[in-house]
C-alpha positions as CSV (number, residue, x, y, z in Angstrom):
1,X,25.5,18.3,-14.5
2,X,23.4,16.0,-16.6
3,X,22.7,12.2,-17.3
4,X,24.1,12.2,-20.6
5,X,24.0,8.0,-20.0
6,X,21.5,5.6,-18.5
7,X,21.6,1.7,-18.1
8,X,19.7,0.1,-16.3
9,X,19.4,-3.5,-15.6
10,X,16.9,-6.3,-13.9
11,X,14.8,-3.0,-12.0
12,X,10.5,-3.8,-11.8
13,X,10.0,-5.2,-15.6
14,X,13.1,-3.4,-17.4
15,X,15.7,-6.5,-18.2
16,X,18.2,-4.6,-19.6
17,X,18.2,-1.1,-21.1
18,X,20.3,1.8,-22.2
19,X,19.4,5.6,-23.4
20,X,21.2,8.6,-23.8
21,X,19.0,11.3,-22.4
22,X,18.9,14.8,-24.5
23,X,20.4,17.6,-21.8
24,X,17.0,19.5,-21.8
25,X,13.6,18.1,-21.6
26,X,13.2,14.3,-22.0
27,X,9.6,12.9,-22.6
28,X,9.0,9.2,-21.6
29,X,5.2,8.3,-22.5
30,X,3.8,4.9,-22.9
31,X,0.8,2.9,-21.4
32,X,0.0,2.2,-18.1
33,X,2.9,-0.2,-16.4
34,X,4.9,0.3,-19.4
35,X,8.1,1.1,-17.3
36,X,8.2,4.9,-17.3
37,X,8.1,5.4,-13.8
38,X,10.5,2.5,-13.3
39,X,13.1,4.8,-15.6
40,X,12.4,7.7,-12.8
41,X,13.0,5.4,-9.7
42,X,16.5,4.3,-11.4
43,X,17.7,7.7,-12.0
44,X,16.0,8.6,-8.4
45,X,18.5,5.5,-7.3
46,X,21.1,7.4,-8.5
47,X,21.5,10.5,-6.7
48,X,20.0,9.2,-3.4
49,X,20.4,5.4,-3.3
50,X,17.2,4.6,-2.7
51,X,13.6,4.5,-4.7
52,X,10.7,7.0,-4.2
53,X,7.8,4.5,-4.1
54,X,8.8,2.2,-1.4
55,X,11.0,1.2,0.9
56,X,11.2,-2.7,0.2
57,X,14.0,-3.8,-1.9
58,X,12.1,-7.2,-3.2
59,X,9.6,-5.0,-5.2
60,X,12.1,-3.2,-7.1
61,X,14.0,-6.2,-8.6
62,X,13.0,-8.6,-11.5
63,X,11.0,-11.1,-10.1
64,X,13.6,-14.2,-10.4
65,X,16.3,-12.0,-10.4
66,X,19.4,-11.5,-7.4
67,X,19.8,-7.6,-7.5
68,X,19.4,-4.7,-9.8
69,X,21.9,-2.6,-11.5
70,X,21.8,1.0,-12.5
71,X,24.7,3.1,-14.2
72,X,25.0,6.7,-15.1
73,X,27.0,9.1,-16.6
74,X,27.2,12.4,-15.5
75,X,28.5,15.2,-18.1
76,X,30.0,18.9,-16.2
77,X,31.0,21.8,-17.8
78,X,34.2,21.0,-18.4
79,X,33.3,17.7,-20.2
80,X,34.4,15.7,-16.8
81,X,32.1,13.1,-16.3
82,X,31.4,11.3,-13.0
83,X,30.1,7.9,-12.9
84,X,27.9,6.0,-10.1
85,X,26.8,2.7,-10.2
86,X,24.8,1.1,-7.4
87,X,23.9,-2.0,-7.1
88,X,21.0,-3.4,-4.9
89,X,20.5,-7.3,-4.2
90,X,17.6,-9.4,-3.1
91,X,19.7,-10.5,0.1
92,X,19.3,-6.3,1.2
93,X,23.1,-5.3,0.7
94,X,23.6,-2.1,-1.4
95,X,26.7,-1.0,-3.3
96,X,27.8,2.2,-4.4
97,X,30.4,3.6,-6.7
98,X,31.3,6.8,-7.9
99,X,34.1,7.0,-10.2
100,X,35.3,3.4,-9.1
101,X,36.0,4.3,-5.8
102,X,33.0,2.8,-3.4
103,X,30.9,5.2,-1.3
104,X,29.3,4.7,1.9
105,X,27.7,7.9,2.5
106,X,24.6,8.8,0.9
107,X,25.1,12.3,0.8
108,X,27.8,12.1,-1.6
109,X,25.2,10.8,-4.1
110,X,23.0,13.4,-3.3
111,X,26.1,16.6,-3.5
112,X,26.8,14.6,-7.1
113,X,23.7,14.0,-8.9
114,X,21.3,16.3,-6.7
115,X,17.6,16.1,-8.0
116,X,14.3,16.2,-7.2
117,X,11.2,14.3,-7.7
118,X,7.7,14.9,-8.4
119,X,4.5,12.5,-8.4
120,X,1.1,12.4,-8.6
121,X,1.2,12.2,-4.6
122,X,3.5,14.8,-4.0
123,X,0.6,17.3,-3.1
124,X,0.6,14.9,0.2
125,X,3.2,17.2,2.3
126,X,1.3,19.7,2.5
127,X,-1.6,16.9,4.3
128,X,1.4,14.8,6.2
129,X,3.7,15.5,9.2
130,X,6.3,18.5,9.6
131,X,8.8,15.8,9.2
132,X,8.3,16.0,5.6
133,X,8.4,19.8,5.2
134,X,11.6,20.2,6.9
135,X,13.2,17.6,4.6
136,X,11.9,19.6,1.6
137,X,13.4,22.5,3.7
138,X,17.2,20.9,4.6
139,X,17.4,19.8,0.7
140,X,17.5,22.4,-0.3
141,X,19.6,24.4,2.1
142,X,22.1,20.9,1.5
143,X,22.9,22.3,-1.7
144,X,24.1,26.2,-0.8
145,X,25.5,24.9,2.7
146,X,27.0,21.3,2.9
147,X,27.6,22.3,6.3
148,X,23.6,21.7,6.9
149,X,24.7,17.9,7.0
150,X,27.4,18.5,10.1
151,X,24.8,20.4,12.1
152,X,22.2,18.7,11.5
153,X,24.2,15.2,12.5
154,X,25.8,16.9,15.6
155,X,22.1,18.2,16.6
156,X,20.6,14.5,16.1
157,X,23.1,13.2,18.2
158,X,22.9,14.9,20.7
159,X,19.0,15.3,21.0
160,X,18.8,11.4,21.4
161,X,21.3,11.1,24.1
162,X,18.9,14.0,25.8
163,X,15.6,12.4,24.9
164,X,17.1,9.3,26.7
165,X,18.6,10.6,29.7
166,X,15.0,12.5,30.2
167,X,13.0,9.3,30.7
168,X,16.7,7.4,32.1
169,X,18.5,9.6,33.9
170,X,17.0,13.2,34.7
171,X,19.7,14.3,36.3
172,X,22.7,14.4,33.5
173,X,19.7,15.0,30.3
174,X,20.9,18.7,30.4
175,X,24.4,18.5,30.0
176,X,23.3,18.2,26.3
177,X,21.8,21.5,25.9
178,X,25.1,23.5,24.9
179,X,25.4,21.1,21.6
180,X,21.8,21.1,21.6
181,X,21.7,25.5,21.6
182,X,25.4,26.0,19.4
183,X,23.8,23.4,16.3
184,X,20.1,24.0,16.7
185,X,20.7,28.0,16.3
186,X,22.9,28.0,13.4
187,X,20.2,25.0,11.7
188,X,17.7,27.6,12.1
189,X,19.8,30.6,10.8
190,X,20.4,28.4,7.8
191,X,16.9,27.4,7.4
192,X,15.9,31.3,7.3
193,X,18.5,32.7,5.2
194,X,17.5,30.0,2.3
195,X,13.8,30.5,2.6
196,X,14.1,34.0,2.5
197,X,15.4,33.1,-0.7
198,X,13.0,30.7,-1.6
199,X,9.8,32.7,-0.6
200,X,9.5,35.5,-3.6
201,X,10.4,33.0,-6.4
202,X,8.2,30.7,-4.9
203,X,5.3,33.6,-5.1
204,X,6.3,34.4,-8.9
205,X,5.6,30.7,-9.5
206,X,2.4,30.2,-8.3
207,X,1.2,33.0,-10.1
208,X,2.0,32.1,-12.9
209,X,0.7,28.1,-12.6
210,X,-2.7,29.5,-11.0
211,X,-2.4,33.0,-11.0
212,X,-3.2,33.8,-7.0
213,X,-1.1,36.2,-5.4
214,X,-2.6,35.7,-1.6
215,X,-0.5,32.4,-1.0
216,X,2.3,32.8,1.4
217,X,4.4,30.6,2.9
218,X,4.7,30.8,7.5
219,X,7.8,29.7,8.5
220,X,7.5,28.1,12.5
221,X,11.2,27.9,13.8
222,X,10.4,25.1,16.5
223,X,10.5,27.8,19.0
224,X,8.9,30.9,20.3
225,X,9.8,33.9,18.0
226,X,10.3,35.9,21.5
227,X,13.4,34.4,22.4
228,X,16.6,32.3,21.9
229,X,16.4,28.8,21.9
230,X,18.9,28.9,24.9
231,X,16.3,30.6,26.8
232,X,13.5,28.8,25.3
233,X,15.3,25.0,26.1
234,X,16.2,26.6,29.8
235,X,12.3,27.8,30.3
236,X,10.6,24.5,29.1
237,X,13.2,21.7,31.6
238,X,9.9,20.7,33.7
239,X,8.1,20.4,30.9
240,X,10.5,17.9,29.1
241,X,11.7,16.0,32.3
242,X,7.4,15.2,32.4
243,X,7.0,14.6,29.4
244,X,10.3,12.6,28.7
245,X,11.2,14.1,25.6
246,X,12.8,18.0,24.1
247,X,9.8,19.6,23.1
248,X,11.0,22.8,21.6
249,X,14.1,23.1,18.6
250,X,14.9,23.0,15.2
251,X,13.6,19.2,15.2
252,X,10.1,21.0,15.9
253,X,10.4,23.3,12.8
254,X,7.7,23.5,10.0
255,X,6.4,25.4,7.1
256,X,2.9,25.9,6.7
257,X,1.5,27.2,3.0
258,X,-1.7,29.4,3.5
259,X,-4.4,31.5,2.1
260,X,-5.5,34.0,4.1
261,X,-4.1,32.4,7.2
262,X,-5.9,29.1,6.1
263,X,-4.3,25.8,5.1
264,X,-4.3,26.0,1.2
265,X,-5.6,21.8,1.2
266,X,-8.2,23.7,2.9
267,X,-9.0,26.6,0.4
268,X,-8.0,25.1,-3.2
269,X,-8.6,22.1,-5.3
270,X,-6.6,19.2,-5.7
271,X,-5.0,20.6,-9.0
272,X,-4.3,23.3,-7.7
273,X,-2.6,22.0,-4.7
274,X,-0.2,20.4,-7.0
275,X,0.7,23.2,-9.0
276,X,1.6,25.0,-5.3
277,X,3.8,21.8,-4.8
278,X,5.0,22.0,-7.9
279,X,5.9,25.6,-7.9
280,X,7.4,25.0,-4.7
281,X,9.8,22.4,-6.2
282,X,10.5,24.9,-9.2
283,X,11.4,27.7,-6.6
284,X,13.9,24.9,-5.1
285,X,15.1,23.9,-8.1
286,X,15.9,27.5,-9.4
287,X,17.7,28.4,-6.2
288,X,20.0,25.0,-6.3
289,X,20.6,25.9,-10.2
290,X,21.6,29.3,-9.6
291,X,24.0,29.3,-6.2
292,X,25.6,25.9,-6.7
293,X,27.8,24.3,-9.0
294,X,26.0,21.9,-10.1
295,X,22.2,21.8,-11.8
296,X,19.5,19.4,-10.5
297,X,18.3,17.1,-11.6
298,X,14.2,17.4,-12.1
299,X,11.7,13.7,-12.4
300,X,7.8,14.4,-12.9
301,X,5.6,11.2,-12.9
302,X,2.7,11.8,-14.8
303,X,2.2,14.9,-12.5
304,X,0.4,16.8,-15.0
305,X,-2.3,14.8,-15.7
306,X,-5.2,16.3,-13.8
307,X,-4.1,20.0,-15.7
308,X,-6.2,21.2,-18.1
309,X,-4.3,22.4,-21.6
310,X,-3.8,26.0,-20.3
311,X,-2.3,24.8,-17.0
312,X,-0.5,22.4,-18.9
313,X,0.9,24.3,-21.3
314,X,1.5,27.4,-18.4
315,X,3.6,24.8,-16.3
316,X,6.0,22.7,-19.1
317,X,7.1,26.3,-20.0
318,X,7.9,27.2,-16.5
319,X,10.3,23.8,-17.0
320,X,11.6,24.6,-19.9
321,X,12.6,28.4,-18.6
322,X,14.8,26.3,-15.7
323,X,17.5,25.2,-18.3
324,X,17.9,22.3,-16.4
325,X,17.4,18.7,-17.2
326,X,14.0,16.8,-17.0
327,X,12.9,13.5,-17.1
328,X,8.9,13.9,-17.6
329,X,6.3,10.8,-18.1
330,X,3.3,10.8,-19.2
331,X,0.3,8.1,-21.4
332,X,-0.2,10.6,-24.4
333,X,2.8,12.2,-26.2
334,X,-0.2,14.6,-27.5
335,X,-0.1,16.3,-23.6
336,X,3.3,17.4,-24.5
337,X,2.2,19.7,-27.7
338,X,2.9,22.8,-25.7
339,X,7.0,22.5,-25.5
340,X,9.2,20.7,-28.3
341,X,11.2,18.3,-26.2
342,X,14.9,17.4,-26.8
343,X,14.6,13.5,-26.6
344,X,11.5,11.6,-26.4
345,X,11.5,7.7,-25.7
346,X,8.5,5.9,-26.1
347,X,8.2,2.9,-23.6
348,X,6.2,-0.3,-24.2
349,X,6.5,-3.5,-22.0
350,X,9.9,-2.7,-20.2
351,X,11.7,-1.6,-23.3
352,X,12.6,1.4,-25.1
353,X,12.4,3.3,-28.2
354,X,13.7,6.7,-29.1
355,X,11.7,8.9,-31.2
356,X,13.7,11.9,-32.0
């Protein structure tokens, strides 16, 4: 489903701006502080109602300015669109519409423009907590099974009212371990179904970005691989009544990229740790494309700017082969030589200009 409209209005040092994106490959490049990324972090808005560089909604708005405004149109198949608008004011209060009717829940943005976002710091989850890899993870299972959001919501639940009556009240923490065993089980069936779809394409990718066949990815379920999580939750009380907290589940889950049983941030260099994030991403994307109905959404900030030209060239084709849309920034239009984009929009001092 693409953005086949964009206005955005009082976000960072955009005052007011519209563009019709092409439904392929669209090129933003301009100077440093221009406004590209500021583009990204609208359409980011978007499809998950929040931006991707900060959590603080005072940065985000105009300086002197009460809220910011961003509107999209969404083109299907069928030539339905969908429309969100969300609003975000200085005072913290967020408003959402899709379609005129106002939404509370941010999945809905997420199952209407689903997308997914890569920066020049996205090579951090393979350095930062699990936390991080198992939202990568539950993305994209989101997107082949809504359910994911039920379980997962039932699950949370219920492990806080456990973690609580562990270090409150001992005696009534394991009543939760039937809603604890029935949602963590099928979280983790989920989990292993969509990375057993995720693993070869993810293999194909990086060797074609870097050309390594040794990386794998090791999937750790939160438990031991020897047993059910009933009998794992049943074996480990003591343990969590001392410790005052569940110590084994889905919540404990994590994916670990190696080389040779090593850490990859350990074995390859900094570009290439990006291309393996970014293949990763690719792999996500191509799976979401492919067994839902509608096509993500993909926004790269200036991510290939430590690739050389062969790199480069190796990973804007491996975009282009998606057939999905992109929004990709970058400083020189020249970087871009390798593909022929379908819009390009050159941004200068919050403004912008189409080419082509």
């Amino acid at each position: 489903m693409p953005l086949s409209l964009l206005r955005i209005r009082h976000l960072r040092n955009i005052q007011n701006i519209e563009i019709e994106p092409g439904a392929s490959l669209n090129l933003l490049w301009g100077g440093n502080g221009a406004g590209k990324t500021s583009i990204l972090e609208a359409i980011y808005l978007l499809g998950r109602g929040r931006s991707f560089r900060g959590t603080e909604i005072g940065p985000l708005i105009t300086t002197g300015k009460g809220e910011t405004v961003v509107f999209g149109k969404l083109l299907e198949e069928d030539n339905k669109r969908d429309i969100i608008g969300i609003s975000k004011q200085l005072k913290g209060t967020t408003q959402i519409r899709i379609n005129g009717t106002a939404v509370s829940r941010l999945s809905t943005l997420a199952q209407t423009l689903p997308l997914q976002v890569l920066t020049p710091k996205s090579h951090e989850i393979l350095e930062r907590g699990s936390a991080y890899r198992r939202r990568f993870i539950d993305w994209g299972v989101f997107h082949v099974e809504h359910n994911i959001i039920k379980l997962a919501n039932n699950y949370a639940k219920a492990l806080k009212q456990r973690n609580a009556a562990l270090r409150r009240s001992p005696q009534t923490a394991f009543a939760w371990d039937s809603i604890l065993i029935e949602n963590g089980t099928q979280i983790e069936a989920v989990r292993r179904q969509y990375l057993e779809k995720l693993i070869p394409i993810f293999s194909d990718k990086t060797e074609k970005l870097i050309g390594r066949s040794d990386i794998t990815i090791n999937y750790r379920r939160g438990w031991s691989e020897n047993e059910s999580y009933a009998e794992s939750i049943k074996r480990r009380e003591r343990d969590d009544l001392n410790r005052g907290f569940t110590g084994t589940g889905p919540h404990r889950a994590d994916i670990r990229v190696e080389i040779a049983g090593l850490p990859v941030e350990r074995v390859v260099s900094r570009g290439e740790q990006k291309l393996i994030i970014a293949a990763l991403y690719l792999a996500q994307a191509k799976i979401a494309s492919t067994e839902s109905r509608v096509k993500p959404l993909i926004l790269i900030d200036d991510l290939p700017a430590e690739l050389d030209e062969e790199k480069r060239a190796v990973f804007l084709n491996e975009l282009v082969y998606l057939n999905l849309q992109v929004f990709i920034t970058g400083i020189d239009r020249n970087s871009f030589s390798a593909i022929t984009p379908s819009s390009v929009f050159h941004v200068k001092h919050g403004e912008v200009f189409r080419e082509n």
